[in-house]
ZABA-711702 format. One record per residue (C-alpha): z, y, x; residue in three letters. Coordinates in steps of 0.1 Angstrom, whole numbers, padded with zeros to 4 digits, always signed. Each point is the difference from the previous one (the first is absolute). Example, Ala and Ser with C-alpha at 12.3 -4.5 7.8 and 13.67 -1.06 7.14 Angstrom:
2
+0078-0045+0123ALA -0007+0034+0014SER 
//
This chain:
413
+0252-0003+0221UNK -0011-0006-0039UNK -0007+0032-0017UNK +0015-0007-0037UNK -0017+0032-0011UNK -0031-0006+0011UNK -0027+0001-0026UNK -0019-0026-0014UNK -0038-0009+0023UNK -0022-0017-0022UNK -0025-0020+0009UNK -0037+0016-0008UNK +0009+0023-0026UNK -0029+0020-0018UNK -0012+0035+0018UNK -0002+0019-0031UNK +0000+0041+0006UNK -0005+0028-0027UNK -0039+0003+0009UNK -0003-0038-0011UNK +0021+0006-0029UNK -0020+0030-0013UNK -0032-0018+0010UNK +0010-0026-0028UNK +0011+0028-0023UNK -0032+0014+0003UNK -0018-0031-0012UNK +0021-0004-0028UNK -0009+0032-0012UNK -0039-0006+0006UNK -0007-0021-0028UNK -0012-0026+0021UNK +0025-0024+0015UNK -0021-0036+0005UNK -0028-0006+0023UNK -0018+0035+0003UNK -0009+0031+0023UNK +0034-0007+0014UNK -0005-0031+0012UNK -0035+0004+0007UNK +0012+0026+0024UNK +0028-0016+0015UNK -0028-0029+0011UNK -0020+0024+0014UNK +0029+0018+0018UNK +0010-0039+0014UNK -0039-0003+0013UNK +0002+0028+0017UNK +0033-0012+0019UNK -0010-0033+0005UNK -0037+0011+0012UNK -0008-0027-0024UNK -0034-0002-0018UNK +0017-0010-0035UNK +0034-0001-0014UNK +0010-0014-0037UNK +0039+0004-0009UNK +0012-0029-0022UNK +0039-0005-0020UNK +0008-0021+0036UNK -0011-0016+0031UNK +0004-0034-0019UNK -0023+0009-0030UNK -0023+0017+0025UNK -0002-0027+0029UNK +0001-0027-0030UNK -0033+0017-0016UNK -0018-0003+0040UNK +0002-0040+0001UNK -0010-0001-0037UNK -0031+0027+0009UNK -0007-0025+0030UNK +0002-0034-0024UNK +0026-0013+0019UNK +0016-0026-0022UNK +0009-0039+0000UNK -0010-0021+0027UNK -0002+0031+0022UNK +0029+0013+0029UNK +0015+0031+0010UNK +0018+0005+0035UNK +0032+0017-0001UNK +0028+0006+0020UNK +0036-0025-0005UNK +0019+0035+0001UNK -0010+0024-0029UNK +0010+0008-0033UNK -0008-0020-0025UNK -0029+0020-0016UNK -0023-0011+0025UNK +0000-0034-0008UNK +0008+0004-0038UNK -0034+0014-0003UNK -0018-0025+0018UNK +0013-0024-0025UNK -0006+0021-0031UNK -0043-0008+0009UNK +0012-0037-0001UNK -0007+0000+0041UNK +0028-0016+0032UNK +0016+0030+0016UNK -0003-0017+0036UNK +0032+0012+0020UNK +0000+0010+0038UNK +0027+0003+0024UNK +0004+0033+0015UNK +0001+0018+0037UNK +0039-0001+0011UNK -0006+0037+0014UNK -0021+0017-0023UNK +0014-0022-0032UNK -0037+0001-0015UNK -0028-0029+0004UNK -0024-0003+0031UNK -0037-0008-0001UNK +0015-0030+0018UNK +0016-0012-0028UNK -0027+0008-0031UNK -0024-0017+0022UNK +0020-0034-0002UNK +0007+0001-0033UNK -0039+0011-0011UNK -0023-0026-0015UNK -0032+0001-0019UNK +0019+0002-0033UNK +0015+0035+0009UNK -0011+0028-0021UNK +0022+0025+0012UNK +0028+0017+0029UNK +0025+0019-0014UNK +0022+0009+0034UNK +0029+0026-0011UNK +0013+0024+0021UNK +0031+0002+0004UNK +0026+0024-0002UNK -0025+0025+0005UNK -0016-0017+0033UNK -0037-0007-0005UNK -0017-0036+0010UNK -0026-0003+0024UNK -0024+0011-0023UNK -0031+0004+0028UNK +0009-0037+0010UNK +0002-0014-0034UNK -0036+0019-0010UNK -0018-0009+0024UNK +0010-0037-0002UNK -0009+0000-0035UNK -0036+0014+0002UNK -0005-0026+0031UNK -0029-0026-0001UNK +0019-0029+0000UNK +0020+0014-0030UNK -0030+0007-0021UNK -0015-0033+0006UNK +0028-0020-0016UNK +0007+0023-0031UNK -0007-0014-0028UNK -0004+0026-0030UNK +0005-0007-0034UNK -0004+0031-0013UNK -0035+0030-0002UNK +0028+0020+0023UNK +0006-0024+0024UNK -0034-0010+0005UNK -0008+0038+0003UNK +0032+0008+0028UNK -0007-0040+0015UNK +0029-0002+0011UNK +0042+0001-0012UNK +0012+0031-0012UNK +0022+0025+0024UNK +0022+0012-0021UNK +0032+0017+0014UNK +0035+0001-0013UNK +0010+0033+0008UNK +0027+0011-0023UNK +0025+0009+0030UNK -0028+0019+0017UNK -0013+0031-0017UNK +0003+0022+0031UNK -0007-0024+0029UNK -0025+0006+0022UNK -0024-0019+0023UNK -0023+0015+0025UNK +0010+0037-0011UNK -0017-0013-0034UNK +0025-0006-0031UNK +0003-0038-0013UNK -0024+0002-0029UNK -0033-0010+0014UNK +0007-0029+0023UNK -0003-0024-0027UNK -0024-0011-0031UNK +0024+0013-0023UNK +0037+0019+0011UNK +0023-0002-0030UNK +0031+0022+0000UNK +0032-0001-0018UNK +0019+0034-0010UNK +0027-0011-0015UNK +0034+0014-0005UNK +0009-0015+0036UNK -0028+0014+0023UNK -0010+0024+0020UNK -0023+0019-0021UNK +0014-0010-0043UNK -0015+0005-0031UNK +0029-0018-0013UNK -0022-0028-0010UNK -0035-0005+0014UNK -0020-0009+0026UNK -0044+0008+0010UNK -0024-0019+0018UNK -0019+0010+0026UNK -0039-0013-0002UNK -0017-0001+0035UNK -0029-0027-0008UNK -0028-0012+0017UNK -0033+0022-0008UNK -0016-0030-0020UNK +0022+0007-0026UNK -0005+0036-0026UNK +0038+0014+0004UNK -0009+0022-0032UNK -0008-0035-0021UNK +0031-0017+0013UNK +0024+0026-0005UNK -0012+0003-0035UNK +0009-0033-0007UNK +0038+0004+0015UNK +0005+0030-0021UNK -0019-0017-0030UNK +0025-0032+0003UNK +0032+0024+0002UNK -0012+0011-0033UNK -0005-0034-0018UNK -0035-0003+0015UNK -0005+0033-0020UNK -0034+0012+0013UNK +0013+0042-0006UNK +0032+0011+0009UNK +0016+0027-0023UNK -0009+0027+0020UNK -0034-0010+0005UNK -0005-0003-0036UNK +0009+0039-0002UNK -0020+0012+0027UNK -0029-0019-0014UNK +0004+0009-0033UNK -0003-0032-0018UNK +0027-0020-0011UNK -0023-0032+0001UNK +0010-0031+0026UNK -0004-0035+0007UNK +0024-0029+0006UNK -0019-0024+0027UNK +0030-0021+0014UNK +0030-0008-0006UNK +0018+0028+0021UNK +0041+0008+0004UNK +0020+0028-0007UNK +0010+0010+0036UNK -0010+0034+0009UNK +0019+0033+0013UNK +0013+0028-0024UNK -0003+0038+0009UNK +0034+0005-0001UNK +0002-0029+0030UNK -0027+0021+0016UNK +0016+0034-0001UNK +0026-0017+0021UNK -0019-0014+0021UNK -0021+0032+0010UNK +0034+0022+0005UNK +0011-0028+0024UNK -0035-0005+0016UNK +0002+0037+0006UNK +0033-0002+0018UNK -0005-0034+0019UNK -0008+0011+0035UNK +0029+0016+0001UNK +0021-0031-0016UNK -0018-0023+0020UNK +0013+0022+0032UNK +0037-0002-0010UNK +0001-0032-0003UNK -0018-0007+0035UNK +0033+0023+0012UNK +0024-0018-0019UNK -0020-0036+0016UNK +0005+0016+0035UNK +0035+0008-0006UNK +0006-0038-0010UNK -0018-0007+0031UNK +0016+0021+0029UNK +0033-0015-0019UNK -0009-0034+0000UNK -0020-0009+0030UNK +0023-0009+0026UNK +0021-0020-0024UNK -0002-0035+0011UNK -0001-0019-0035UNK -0024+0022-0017UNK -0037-0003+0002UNK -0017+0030-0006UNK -0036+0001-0025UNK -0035+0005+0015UNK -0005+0035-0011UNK -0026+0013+0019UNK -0027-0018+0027UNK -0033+0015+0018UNK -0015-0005-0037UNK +0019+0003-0026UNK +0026+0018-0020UNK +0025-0010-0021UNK +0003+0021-0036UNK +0044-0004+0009UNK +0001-0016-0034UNK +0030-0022+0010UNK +0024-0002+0031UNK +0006-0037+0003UNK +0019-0012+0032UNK +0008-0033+0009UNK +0034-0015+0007UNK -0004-0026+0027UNK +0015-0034-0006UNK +0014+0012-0036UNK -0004-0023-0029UNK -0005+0010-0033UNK +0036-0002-0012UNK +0013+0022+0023UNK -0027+0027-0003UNK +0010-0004-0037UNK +0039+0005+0010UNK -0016+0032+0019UNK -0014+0013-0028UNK +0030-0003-0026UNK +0021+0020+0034UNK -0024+0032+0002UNK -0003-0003-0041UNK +0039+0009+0000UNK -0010+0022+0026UNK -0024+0020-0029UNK -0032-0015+0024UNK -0025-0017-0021UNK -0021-0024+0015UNK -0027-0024-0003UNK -0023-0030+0009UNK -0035-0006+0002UNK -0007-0020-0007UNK +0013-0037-0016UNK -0026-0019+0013UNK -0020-0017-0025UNK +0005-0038+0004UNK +0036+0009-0004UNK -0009+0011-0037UNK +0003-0028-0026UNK -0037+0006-0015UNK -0017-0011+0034UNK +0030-0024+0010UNK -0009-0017-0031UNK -0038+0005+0012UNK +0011-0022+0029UNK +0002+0026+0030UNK +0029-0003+0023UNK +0017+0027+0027UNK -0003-0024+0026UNK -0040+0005-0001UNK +0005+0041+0008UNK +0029-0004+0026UNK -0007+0040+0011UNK +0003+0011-0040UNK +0031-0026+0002UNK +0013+0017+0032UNK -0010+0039-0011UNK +0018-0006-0033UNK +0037-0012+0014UNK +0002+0030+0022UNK -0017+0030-0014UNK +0015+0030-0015UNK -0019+0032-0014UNK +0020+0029+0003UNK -0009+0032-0023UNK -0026+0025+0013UNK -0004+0026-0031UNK -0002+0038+0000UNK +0033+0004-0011UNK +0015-0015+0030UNK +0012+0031+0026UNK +0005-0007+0036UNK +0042-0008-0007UNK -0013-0023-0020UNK -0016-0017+0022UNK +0023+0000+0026UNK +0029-0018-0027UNK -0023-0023-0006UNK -0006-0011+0035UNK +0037+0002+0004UNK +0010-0024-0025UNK -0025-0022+0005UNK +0008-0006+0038UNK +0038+0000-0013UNK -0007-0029-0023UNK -0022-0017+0016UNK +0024-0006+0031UNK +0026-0006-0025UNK -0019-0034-0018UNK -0010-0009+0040UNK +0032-0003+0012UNK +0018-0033-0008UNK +0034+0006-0012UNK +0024-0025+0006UNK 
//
């Protein structure tokens, strides 16, 4: 029965807790606030989770992962494969360096694209493979690698660029904003790819309200120490000292040799970021509960299919619960959602597929080319996973969702 007092379940409402809170207090009463120890120690603290050789925290994934395509001259004339179903970041980017965001359809199970599918939509002209992982799932990142360092691979790239020629072959670089957590092989998604960016924005797992890093696992032919100079150098107009290393060196002297952006991470972000980093085992294991709860709840029913959240390899980081409603279309998981709004359940979608949006319509893509983004689209349905949710939470949600559900299958005469 409806439960009119019930409270209000957002959707993926910020974890912010009094250690955060005095964390940014005690920036703000450091004297430094932008780009210094503090964020120089919150990317240290992020290598150390990820087991990663080199992090750099940017102002998001989008200025981050836009700043990896420009390091690796990707431009006009070139392609990037993406998947149909993301947000529209990915492929905003990817036209930002003048290049063709090249979609692919995605795995009906998994909901993120196969090596099957990048290898069918490859050609010479590639440059790049951005897969995203979704919802927290990670790609087949072993799969993807190794194709991409194959022979048959490097004998058809054609570089354009002193980086290209030096990897000789398309950047790997992974879309992993839903995936800070995730784990393959026992090892955290980080290092799998070329470059791993993150998002930590207001909506994930791990938030610095705004933000996001990359995480830099090249090949050895490359000087990690020269490149990441140049990232941080272009988040600071191409500026060739950052503030902070203008006071430790003790000369105020500096050189402008391109023309950078304005795109990096404040302290303040970073003191948020390092109280949540220092908590995030134990978030990450709540919301594993909360996924098993869902789970146990939701298995036997006969219209829902469940997400891949666990295999013999890999992890999920539980960013998202996402179900599928067999046979629904679109309009009545819309209808759904307006029910378990009144209901004070907030709920969401991920994602519009892309060729549904009027920019790439008008680029000349059409659904019928991605009929499993098409299909993944009309019936799925994220339901909130936060650390505000309790158990009774849960279980309402589960409640009126199965209510609601049979309610907009029945036909009513």
């Amino acid at each position: 029965m409806f439960d009119s007092s019930k409270r209000q379940i957002g959707f993926a409402p910020p974890s912010i807790d009094n250690e955060c809170i005095a964390a940014v207090e005690r920036v703000l009463r450091s004297g430094w606030i932008t780009s210094g120890p503090e964020l120089k120690a919150f990317e240290n603290d992020l290598e150390t989770y990820l087991k990663s050789p080199r992090v750099l925290c940017f102002s998001s994934w989008t200025t981050a992962c836009e700043l990896a395509l420009r390091w690796f001259g990707v431009g006009p004339g070139d392609d990037v494969l993406i998947p149909a179903m993301t947000y529209a970041a990915t492929a905003n980017i990817v036209l930002h360096c003048g290049a063709r965001p090249v979609m692919v359809d995605i795995d009906p199970i998994e909901r993120v694209v196969t090596l099957e599918k990048l290898q069918a939509a490859w050609t010479p002209q590639t440059k790049a493979v951005m897969p995203v992982d979704l919802g927290g799932w990670p790609v087949d990142y072993k799969a993807i690698g190794n194709w991409l360092n194959s022979a048959p691979i490097r004998e058809r790239f054609q570089a354009t660029s002193a980086v290209q020629e030096t990897f000789g072959r398309p950047l790997f670089i992974s879309d992993a904003a839903h995936s800070f957590g995730a784990h393959i092989e026992n090892m955290p998604v980080g290092t799998q790819a070329d470059i791993t960016g993150f998002s930590f924005h207001a909506v994930k797992n791990l938030t610095t309200a705004e933000g996001g890093a990359l995480s830099f696992s090249l090949p050895s032919s490359l000087d990690l120490e020269q490149t990441t100079a140049w990232f941080r150098s272009m988040s600071l107009h191409g500026q060739s000292k950052s503030a902070l290393e203008k006071t430790q060196s003790g000369t105020w002297q500096y050189d402008v040799v391109e023309a950078g952006y304005k795109c990096n991470m404040t302290d303040i972000q970073a003191a948020i970021g390092r109280s949540q980093l220092r908590n995030y085992p134990d978030h990450l294991n709540r919301r594993k509960e909360i996924a098993a709860q869902y789970t146990k709840a939701l298995e036997t029913v006969p219209w829902c299919t469940l997400p891949v959240l666990k295999d013999a390899t890999r992890e999920s980081a539980y960013h998202l619960f996402s179900i599928r409603i067999n046979r629904f279309q679109s309009a009545q998981r819309d209808a759904l959602m307006a029910r378990l709004k009144e209901d004070g359940i907030a709920t969401n979608v991920h994602f519009i597929p892309l060729p549904l949006l009027s920019l790439h319509r008008n680029r000349g893509e059409h659904m019928r080319h991605y009929p499993e983004s098409e299909a993944c689209f009309n019936e799925q349905l994220s339901l909130p996973i936060h650390l505000h949710l309790d158990d009774e939470d849960v279980t309402w949600i589960v409640e009126r969702l199965c209510y609601h559900v049979g309610e907009l299958m029945t036909p009513h005469a």
